[in-house]
N, C-alpha and C positions, 0 to 999 in steps of 0.2 A: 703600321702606325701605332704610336704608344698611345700609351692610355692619356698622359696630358694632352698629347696633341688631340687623343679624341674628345675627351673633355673640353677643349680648347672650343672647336671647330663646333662642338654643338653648344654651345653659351654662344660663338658669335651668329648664328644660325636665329637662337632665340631673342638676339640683339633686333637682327635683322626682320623678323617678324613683326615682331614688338615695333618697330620704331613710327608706324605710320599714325600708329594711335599716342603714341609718347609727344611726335610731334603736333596731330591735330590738337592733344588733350592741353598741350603749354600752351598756344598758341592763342586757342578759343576758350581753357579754364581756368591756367596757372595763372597766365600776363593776367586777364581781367583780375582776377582773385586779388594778385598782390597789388596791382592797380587802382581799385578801390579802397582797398585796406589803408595804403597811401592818401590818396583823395579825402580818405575822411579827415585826416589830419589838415587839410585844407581848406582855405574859401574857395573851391575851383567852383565855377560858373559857367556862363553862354560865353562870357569875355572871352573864358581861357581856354576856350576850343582852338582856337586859333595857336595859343602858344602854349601848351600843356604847362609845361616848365616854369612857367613865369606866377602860377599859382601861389598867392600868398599863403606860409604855414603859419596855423591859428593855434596847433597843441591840441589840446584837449577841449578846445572851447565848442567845437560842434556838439560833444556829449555833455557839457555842461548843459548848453539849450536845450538840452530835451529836457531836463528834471522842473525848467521854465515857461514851457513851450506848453500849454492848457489843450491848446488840440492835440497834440501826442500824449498827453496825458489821458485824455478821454479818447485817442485811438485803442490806447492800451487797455484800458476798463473795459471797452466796448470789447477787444480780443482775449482778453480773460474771461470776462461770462462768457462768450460763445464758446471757445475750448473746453471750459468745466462743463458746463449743462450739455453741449454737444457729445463732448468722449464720452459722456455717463450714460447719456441715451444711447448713441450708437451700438457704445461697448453689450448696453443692457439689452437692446431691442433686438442687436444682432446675436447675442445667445441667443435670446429665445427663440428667434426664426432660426439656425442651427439645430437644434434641438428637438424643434419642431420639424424639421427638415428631415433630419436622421433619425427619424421615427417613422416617415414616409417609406411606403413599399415602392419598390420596381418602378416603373416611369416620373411615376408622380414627384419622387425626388428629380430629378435631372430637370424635369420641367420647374418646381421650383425655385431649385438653384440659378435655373437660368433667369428667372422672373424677378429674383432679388438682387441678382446681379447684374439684370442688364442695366441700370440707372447708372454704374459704376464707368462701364466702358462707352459710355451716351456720351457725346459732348456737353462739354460742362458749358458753356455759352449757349449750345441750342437746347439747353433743359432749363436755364435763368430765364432765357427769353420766352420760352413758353409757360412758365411759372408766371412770369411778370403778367403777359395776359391775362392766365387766367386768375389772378385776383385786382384786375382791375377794377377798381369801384362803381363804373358804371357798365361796360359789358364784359366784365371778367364772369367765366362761368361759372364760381365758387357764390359770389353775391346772385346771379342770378337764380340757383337753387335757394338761396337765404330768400330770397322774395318769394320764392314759389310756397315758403311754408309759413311768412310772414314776418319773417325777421329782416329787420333793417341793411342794408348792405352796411361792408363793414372796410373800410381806408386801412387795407392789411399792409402796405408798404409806406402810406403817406402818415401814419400815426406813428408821433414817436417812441409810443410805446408799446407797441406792438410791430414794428418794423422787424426792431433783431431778433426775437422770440419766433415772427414767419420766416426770417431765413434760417434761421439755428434749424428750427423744423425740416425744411427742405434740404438743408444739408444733411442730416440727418439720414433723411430719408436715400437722399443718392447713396453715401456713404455704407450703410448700415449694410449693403450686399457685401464689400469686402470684409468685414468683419465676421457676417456669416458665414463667409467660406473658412477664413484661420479658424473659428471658429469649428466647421466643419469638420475638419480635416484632425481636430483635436481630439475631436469627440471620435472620429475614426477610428483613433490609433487607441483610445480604451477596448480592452479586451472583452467581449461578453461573456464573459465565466466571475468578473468581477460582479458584474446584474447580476448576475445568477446565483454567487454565494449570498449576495445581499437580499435577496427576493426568500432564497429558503428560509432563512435570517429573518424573515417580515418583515424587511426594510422597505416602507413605500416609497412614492416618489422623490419628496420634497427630504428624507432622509437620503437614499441613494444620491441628489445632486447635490445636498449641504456635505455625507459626508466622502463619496467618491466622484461624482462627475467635477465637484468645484475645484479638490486638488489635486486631480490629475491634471488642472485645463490651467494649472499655474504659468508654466511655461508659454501656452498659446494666449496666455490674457499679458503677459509683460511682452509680449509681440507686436499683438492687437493695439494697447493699448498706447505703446510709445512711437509708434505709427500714425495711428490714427492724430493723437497729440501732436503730433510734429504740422500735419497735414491742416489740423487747424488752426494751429496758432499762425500757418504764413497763408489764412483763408483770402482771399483775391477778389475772383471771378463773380461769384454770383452775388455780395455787395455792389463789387463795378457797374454790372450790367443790368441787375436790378435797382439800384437806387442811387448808384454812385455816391456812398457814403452819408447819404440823408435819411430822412430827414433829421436837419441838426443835428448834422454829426452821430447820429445813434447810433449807425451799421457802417461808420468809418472805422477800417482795422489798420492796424500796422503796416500792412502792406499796401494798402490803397495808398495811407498817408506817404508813404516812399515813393512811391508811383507817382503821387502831385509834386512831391518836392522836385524830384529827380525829373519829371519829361515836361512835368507845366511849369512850374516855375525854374528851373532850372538851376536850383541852391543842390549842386548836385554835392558836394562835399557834404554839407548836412545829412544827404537821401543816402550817401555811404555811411556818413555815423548811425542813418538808422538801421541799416540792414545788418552791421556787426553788433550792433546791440541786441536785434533779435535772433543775431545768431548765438550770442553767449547766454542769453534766456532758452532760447529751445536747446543748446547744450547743457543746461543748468538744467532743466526740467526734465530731461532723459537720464541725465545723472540719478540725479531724487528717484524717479521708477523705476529702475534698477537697482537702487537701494532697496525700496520701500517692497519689489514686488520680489525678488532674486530671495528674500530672506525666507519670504513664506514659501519656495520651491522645494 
């Protein structure tokens, strides 16, 4: 057999492999993909389920409404503080517990990591819902402790000013185990002969991580970081099912507001304009950290 013909026979070999996920991936990723991207351009509605096709095209006027549209305006405010104060906690809380971590001897680490990380692989529904209990305002067991020491129970979800600040928190808190692992795994890969010159040196602590653990961990903080950002800014679930965007809109995000557009009211062309517009935002925002972070590497 010559060499093209064997060349030949293993490209279609790999064709053939390949094709079952080529076609699942068009089928259930591509067609949607290019499908909605279309649809935004439209008023497609409940009507035009019936006759896809027959959708009136509007242009650009779906994303002109949103720069009109005051509740996605304060969807979007509501998902920008949560992304900033969230990544910054996360990113900060989950050094520490790393750090903290890989300073741990023998078991104590592995038990650790497991204890910060399991919120991570929890279900994110069965960990809102049980959050929601317990800061309920009459038997959530958070106010119950506040009585026990004489403080007032406190409306942690039903205040709208303290709504998004308990979920930022809780998110947080899930969150912050994957962080400390990239986190982890950072700190691993620094060599200890670097301590070690620094320590002969009289480098104490807060010197050794200002001037070696912080840029070595360049790399793993523009990981962490454009991850994590990504994951909040299309934050969902434990708004939903904690307060379903309330009270007053305060813990309504972007993606909730897609979700009303798209399955409740059914302005589905709209709920397409908004998911490409958060998608040129978290593609905009990935760009910028990779600028902003790749420089100091």
């Amino acid at each position: 057999m010559s060499t093209a013909a064997a060349r030949h026979r293993t490209t279609s070999a790999g064709y053939v492999f390949a094709a079952p996920f080529l076609v699942i991936f068009t089928l259930f990723m591509a067609l949607p993909i290019v499908a909605s991207f279309v649809m935004s351009f439209t008023s497609f509605g409940l009507a035009d389920l019936a006759s896809p096709l027959g959708a009136s095209f509007v242009g650009l006027a779906n994303y002109g409404a949103l720069f009109a549209d005051q509740t996605f305006r304060q969807a979007a405010v509501n998902t920008v503080l949560f992304t900033v104060f969230g990544v910054i906690a996360t990113l900060a809380i989950g050094l520490a517990a790393a750090i903290g971590v890989n300073r741990a001897l023998g078991r104590l680490r592995a038990i650790f990591r497991v204890g910060y990380y399991l919120p991570v692989v929890t279900s994110i529904v069965a960990i809102a819902v049980i959050w929601r209990f317990l800061l309920d305002p009459d038997y959530g067991l958070l106010n119950d402790l506040l009585r026990m020491i004489g403080v007032q129970p406190v409306n942690w979800l039903g205040d709208p000013n303290l709504a998004l600040p308990t979920i930022t928190a809780i998110v947080v808190w899930r969150n912050l185990g994957n962080a400390m692992v990239l986190f982890l795994a950072g700190l691993q890969g620094i060599p200890n002969e670097v301590y070690e010159a620094a320590s002969i040196d009289g480098a104490g602590r807060w010197r050794e991580f200002r001037s070696i653990t912080w840029p070595l961990l360049h790399a793993t903080t523009l990981f962490a970081a454009v991850m994590t950002t990504i994951g909040y800014l299309q934050i969902f679930e434990e708004p939903f099912v904690m307060t379903q965007g309330g009270p007053l809109n305060r813990t309504l995000s972007v993606s909730i507001y897609m979700y009303q557009q798209g399955f409740n009211f059914f302005h589905l062309g709209y709920a397409s304009a908004i998911a490409y517009t958060m998608f040129v935002v978290i593609a905009a925002v990935t760009v910028v950290q990779f600028r902003l972070l790749r420089n100091e590497t």
